[in-house]
TORPA-4810 file (N, C-alpha, C, O; in nm, 3 decimals):
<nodes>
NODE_1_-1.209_-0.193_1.176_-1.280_-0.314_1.140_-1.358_-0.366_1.260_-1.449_-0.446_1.237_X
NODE_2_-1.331_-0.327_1.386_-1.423_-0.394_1.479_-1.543_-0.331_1.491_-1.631_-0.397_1.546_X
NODE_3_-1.575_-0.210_1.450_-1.736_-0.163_1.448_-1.792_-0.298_1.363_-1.873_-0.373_1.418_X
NODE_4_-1.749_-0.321_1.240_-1.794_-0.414_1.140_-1.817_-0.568_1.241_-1.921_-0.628_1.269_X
NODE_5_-1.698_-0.592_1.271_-1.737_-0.738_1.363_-1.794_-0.728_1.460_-1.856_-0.827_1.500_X
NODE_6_-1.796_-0.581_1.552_-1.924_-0.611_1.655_-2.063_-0.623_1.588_-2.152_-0.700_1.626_X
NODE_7_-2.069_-0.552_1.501_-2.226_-0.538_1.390_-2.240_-0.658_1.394_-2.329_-0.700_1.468_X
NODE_8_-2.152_-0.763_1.311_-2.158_-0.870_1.315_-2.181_-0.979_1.412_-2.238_-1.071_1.353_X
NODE_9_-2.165_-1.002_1.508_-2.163_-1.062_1.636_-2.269_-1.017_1.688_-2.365_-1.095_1.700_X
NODE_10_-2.278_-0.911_1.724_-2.430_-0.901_1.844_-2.558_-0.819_1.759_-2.671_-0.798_1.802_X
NODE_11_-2.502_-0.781_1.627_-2.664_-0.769_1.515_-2.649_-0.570_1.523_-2.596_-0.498_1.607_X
NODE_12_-2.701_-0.547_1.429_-2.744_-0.396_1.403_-2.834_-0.362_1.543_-2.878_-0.458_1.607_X
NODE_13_-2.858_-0.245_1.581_-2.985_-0.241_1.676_-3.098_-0.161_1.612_-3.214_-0.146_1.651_X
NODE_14_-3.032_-0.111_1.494_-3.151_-0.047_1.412_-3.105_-0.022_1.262_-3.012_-0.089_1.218_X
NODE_15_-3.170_0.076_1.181_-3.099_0.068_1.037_-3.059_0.142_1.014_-3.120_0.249_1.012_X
NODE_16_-2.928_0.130_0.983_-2.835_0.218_0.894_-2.910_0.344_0.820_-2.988_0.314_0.729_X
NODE_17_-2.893_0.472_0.849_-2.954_0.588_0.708_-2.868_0.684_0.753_-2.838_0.731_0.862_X
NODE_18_-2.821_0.707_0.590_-2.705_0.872_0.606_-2.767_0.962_0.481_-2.754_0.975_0.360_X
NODE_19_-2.828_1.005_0.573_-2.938_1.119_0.431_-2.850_1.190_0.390_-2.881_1.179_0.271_X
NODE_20_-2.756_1.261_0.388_-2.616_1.293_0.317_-2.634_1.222_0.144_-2.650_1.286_0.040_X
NODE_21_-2.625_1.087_0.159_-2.629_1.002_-0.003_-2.745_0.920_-0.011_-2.744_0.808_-0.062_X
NODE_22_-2.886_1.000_0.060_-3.018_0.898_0.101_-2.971_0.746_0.078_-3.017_0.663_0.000_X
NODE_23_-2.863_0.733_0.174_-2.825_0.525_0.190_-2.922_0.498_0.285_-2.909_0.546_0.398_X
NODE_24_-3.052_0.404_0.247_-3.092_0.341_0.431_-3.042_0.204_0.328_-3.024_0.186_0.207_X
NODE_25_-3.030_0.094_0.501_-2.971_-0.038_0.489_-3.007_-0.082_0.607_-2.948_-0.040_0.706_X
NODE_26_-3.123_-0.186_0.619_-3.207_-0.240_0.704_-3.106_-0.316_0.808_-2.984_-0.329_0.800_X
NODE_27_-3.209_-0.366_0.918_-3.116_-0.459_0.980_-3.135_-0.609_0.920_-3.043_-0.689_0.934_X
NODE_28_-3.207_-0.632_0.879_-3.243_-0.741_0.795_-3.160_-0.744_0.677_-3.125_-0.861_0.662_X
NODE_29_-3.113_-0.672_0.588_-3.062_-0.643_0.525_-2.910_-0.682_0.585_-2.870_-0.781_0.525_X
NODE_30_-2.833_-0.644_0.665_-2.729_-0.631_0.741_-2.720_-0.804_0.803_-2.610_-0.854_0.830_X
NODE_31_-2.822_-0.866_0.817_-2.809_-0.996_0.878_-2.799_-1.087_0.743_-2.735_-1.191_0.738_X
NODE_32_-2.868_-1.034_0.643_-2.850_-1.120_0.511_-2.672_-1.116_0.463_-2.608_-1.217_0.435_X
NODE_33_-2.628_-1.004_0.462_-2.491_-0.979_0.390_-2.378_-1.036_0.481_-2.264_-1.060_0.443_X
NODE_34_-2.436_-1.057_0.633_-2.313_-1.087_0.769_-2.354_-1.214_0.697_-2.238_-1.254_0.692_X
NODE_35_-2.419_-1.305_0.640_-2.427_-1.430_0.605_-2.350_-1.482_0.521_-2.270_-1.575_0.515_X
NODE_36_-2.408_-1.364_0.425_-2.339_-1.438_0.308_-2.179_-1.380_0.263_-2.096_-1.442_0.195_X
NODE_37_-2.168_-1.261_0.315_-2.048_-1.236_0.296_-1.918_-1.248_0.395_-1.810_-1.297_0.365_X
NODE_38_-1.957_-1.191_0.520_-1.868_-1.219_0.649_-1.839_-1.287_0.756_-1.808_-1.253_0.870_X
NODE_39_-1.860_-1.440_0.677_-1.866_-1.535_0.801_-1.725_-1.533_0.828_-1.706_-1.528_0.950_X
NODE_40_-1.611_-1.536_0.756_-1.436_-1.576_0.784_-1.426_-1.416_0.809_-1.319_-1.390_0.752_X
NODE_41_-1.473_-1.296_0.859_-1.410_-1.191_0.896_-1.349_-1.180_1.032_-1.420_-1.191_1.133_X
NODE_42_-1.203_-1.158_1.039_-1.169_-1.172_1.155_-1.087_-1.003_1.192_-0.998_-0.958_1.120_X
NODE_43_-1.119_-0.959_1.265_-1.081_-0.815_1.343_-0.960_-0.734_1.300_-0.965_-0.614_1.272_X
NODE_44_-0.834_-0.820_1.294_-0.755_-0.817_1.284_-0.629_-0.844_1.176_-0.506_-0.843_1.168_X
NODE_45_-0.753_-0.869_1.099_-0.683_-0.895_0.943_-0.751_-0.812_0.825_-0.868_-0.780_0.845_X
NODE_46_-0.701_-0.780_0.720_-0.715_-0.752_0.607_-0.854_-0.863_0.566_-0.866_-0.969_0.627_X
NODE_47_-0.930_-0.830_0.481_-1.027_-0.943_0.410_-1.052_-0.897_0.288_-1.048_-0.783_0.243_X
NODE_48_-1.081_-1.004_0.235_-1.104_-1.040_0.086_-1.199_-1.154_0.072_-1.195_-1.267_0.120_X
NODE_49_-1.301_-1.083_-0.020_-1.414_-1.162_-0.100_-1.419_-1.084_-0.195_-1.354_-0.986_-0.230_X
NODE_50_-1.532_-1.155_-0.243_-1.629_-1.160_-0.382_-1.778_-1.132_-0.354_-1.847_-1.221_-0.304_X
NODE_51_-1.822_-1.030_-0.380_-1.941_-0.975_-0.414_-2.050_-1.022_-0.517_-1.998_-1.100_-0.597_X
NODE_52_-2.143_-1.008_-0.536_-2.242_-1.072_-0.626_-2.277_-0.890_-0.698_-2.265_-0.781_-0.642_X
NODE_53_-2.320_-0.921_-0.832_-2.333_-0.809_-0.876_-2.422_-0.742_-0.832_-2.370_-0.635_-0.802_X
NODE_54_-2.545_-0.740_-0.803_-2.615_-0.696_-0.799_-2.645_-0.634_-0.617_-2.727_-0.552_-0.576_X
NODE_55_-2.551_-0.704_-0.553_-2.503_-0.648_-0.380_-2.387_-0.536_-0.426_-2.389_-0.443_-0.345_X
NODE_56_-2.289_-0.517_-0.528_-2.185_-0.472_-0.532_-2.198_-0.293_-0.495_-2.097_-0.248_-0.440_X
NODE_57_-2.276_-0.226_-0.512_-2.292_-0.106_-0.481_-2.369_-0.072_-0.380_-2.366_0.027_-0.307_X
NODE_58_-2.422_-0.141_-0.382_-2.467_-0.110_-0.191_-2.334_-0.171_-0.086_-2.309_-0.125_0.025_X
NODE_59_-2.283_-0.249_-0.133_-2.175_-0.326_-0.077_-2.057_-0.166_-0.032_-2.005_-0.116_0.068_X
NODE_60_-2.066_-0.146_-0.151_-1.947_-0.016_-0.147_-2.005_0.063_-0.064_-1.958_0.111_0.040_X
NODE_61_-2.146_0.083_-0.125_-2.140_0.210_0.004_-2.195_0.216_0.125_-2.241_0.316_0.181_X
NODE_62_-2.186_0.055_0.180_-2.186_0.050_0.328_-2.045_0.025_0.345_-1.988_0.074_0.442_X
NODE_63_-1.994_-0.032_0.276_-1.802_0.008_0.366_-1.742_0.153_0.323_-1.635_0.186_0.374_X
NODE_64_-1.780_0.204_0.268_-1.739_0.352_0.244_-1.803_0.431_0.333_-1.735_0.480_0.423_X
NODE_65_-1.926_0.455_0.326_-2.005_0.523_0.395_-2.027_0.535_0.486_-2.024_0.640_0.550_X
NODE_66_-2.063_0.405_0.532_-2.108_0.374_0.725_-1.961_0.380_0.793_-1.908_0.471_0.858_X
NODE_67_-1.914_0.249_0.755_-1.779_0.225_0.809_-1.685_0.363_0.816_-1.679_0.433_0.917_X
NODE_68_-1.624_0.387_0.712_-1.505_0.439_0.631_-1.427_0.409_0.641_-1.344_0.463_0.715_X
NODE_69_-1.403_0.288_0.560_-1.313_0.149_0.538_-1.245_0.197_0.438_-1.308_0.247_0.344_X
NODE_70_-1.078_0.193_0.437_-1.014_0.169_0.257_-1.015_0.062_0.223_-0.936_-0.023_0.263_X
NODE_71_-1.103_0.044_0.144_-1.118_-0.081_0.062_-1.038_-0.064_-0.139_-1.010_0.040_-0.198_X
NODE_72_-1.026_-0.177_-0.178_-0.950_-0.173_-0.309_-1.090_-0.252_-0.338_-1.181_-0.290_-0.264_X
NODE_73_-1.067_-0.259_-0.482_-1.166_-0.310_-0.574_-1.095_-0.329_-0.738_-1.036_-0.258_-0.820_X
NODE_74_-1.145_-0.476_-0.725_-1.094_-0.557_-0.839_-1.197_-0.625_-0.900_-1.236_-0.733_-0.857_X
NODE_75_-1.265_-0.549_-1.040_-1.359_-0.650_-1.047_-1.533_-0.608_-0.899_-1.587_-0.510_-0.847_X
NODE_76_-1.544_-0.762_-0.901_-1.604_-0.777_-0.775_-1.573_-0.831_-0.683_-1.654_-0.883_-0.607_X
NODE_77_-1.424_-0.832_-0.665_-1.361_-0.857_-0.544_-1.340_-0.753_-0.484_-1.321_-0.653_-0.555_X
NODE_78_-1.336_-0.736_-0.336_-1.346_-0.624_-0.212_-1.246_-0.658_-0.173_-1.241_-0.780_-0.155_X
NODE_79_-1.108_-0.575_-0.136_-1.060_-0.581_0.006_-1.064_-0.475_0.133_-1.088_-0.355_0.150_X
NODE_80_-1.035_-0.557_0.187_-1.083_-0.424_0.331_-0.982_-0.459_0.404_-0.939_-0.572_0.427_X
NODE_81_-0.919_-0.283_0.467_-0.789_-0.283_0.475_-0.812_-0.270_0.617_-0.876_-0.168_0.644_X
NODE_82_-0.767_-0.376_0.765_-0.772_-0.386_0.874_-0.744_-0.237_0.893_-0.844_-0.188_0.945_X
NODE_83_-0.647_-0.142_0.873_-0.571_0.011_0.942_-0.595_0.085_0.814_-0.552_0.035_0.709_X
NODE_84_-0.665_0.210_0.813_-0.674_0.328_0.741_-0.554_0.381_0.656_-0.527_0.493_0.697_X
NODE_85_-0.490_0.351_0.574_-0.387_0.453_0.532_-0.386_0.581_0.600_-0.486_0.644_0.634_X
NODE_86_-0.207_0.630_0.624_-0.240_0.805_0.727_-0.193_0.858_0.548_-0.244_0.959_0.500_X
NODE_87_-0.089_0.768_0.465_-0.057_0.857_0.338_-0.129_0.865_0.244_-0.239_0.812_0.261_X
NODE_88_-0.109_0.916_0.134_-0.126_0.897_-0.001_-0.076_0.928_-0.095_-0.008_1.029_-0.075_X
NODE_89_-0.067_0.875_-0.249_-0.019_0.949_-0.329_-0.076_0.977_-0.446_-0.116_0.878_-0.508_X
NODE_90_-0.099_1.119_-0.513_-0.154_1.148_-0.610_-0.109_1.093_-0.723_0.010_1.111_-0.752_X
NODE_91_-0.203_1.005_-0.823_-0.173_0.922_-0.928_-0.257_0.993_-1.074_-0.259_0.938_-1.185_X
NODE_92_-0.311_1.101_-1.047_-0.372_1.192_-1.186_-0.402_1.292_-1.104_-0.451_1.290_-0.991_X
NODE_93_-0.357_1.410_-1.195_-0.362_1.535_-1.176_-0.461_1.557_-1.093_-0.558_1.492_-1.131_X
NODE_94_-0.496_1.644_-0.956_-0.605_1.696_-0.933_-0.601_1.857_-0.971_-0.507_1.934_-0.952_X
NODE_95_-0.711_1.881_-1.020_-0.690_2.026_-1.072_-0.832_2.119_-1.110_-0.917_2.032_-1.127_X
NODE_96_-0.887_2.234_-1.128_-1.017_2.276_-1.113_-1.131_2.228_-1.185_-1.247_2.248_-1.151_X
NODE_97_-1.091_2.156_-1.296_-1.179_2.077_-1.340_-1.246_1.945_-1.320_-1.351_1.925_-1.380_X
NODE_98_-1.192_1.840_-1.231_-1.166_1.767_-1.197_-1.197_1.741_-1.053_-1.237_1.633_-1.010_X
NODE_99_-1.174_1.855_-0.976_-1.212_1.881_-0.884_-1.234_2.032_-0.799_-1.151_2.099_-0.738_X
NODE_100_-1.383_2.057_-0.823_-1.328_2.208_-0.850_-1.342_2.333_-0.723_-1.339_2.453_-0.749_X
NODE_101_-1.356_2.280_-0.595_-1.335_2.248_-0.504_-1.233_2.251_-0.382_-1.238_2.254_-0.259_X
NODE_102_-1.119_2.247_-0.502_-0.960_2.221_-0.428_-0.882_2.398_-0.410_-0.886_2.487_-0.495_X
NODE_103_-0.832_2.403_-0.305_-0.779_2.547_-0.256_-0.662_2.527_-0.405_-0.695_2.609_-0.491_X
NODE_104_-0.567_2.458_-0.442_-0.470_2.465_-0.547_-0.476_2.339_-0.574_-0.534_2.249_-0.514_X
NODE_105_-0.381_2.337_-0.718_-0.380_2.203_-0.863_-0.254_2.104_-0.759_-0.138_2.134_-0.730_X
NODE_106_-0.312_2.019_-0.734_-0.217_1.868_-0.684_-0.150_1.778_-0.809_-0.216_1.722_-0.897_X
NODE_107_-0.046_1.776_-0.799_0.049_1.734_-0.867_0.063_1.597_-0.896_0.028_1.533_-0.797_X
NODE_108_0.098_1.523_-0.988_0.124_1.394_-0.981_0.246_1.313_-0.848_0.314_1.404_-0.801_X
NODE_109_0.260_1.264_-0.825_0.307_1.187_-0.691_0.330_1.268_-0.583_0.423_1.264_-0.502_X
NODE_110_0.233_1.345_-0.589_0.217_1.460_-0.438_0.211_1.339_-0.319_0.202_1.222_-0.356_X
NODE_111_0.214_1.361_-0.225_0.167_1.289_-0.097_0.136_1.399_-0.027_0.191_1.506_0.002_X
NODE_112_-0.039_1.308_0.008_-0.101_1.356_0.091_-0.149_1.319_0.207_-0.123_1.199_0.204_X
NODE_113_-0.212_1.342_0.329_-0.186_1.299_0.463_-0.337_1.342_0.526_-0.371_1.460_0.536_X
NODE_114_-0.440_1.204_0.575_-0.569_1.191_0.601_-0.564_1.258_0.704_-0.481_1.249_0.794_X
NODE_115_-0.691_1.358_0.691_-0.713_1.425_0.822_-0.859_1.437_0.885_-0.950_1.391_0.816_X
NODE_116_-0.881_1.473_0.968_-1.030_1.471_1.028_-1.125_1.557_0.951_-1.084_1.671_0.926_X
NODE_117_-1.229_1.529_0.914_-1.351_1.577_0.880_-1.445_1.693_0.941_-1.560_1.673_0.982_X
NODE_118_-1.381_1.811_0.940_-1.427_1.833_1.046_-1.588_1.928_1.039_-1.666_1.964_1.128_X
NODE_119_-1.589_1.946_0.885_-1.722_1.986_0.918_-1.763_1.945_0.832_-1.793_2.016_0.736_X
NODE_120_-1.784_1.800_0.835_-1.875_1.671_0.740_-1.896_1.705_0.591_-1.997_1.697_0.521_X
NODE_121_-1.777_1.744_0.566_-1.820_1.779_0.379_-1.733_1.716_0.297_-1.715_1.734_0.176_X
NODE_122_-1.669_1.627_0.385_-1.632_1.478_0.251_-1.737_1.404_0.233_-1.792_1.353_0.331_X
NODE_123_-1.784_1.385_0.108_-1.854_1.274_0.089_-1.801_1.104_0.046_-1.824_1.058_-0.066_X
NODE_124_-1.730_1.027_0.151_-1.688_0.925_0.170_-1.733_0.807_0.037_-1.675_0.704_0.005_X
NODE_125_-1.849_0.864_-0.018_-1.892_0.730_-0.124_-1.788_0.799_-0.256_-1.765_0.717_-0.345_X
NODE_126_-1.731_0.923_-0.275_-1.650_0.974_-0.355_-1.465_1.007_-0.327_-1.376_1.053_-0.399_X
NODE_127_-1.470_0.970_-0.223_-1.372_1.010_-0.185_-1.303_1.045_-0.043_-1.387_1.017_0.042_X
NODE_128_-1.194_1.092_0.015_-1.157_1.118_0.142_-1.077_1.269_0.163_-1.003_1.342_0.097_X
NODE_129_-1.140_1.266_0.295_-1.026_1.456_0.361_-0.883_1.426_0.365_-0.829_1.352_0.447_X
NODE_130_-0.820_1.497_0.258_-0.713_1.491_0.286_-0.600_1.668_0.283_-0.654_1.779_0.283_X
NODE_131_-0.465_1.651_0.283_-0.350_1.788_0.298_-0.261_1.772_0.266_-0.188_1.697_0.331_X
NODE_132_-0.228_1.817_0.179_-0.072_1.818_0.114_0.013_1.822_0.219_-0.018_1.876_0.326_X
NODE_133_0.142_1.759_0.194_0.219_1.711_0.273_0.312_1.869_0.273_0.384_1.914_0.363_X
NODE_134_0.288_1.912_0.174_0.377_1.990_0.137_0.359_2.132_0.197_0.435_2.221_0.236_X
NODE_135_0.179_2.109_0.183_0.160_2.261_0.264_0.131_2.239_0.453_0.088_2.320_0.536_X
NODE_136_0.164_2.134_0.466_0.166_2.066_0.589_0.283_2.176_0.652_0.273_2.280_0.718_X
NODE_137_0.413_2.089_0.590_0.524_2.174_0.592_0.548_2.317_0.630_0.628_2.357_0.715_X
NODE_138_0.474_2.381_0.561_0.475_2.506_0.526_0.392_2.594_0.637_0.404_2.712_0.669_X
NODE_139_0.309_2.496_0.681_0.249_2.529_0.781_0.101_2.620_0.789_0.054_2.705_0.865_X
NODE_140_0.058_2.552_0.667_-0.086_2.618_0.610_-0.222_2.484_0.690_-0.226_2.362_0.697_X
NODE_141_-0.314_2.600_0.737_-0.375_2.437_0.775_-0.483_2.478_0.738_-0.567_2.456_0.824_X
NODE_142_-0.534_2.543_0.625_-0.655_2.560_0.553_-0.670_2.475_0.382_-0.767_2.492_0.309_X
NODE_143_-0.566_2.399_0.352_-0.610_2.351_0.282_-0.589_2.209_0.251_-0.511_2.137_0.187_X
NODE_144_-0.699_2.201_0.330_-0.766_2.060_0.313_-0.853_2.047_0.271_-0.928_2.143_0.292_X
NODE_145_-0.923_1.918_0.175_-1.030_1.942_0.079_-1.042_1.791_0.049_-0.950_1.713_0.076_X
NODE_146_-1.131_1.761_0.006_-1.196_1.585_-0.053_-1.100_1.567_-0.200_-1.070_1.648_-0.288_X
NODE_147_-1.069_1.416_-0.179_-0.969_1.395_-0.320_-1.026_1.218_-0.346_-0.997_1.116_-0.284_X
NODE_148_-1.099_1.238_-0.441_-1.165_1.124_-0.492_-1.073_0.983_-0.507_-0.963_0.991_-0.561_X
NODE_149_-1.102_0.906_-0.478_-1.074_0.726_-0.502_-0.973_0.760_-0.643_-0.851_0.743_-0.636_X
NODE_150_-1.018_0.794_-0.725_-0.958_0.774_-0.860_-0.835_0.840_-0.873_-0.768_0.841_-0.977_X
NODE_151_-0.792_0.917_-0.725_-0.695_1.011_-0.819_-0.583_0.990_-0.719_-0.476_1.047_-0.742_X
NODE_152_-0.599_0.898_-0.587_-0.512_0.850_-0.540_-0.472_0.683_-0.514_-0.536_0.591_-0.564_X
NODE_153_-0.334_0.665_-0.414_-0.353_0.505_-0.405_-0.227_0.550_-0.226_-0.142_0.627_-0.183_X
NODE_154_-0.292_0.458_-0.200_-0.269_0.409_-0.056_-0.065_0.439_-0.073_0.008_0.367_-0.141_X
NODE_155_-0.031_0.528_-0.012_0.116_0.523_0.015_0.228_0.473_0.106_0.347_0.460_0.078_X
NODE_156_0.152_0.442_0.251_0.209_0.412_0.362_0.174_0.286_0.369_0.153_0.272_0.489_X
NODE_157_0.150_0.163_0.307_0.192_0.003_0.302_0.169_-0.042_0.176_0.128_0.015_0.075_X
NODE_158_0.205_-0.165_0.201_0.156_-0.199_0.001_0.029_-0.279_-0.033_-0.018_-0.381_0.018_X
NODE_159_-0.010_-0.207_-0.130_-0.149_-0.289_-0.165_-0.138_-0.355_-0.282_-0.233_-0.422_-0.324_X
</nodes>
């Protein structure tokens, strides 16, 4: 969260673009939303607002994207989680249809365990790098693969 509050405090120095999901996001742009949305953001805490509809998807995918914030979403309420989840747990099947992509079919309450990106092919506005805990274990370190928002939920604190 402190990339976000330095942004905030001393201003963008130029504009945001991740041709990856063609996102640009001005600095003007960035001084409008530190206004209206992040005046009570403080470093060190969890935050929660309310979005306006029509900010709500650019909203997402500057805290997904730029940042790579776990954020929850209710509605058009945002929270943004001060510390990254390291767990997770699978809450619908991942499997070749679904994701087709994946070295093997992930199980319902699998836990899985965030790992580095290492050759930029998560796409963060869909999802995060993650590894079975299981083949962790086992001592496989090739399969790791992107596992979409929808098919997990934060395991290591409570949301």
């Amino acid at each position: 969260m402190n990339k976000l509050f330095n942004d905030i405090l001393n201003g963008l120095k130029r504009d945001i673009y991740i041709r990856k999901n063609s996102f640009r996001f001005s600095v003007d742009q960035f001084k409008l939303f530190s206004k209206k949305y992040f005046n009570d953001l403080k470093p060190d805490q969890n935050f929660r607002f309310t979005v306006d509809q029509e900010d709500f998807e650019t909203m997402i995918l500057l805290l997904r994207l730029y940042y790579n914030f776990w954020i929850t979403i209710n509605d058009f309420q945002i929270e943004i989680y001060n510390e990254f989840p390291k767990k997770f747990m699978i809450i619908k099947e991942v499997n070749f249809q679904n994701h087709p992509h994946i070295p093997r079919i992930f199980k319902l309450n699998e836990y899985m365990i965030i790992i580095a990106n290492f050759y930029g092919t998560t796409n963060w506005e869909k999802g995060i790098p993650l590894m079975s805990e299981i083949d962790i274990n086992k001592g496989l370190s090739n399969y790791s693969c992107q596992i979409n928002y929808e098919f997990i939920k934060a395991a290591d604190f409570n949301l």
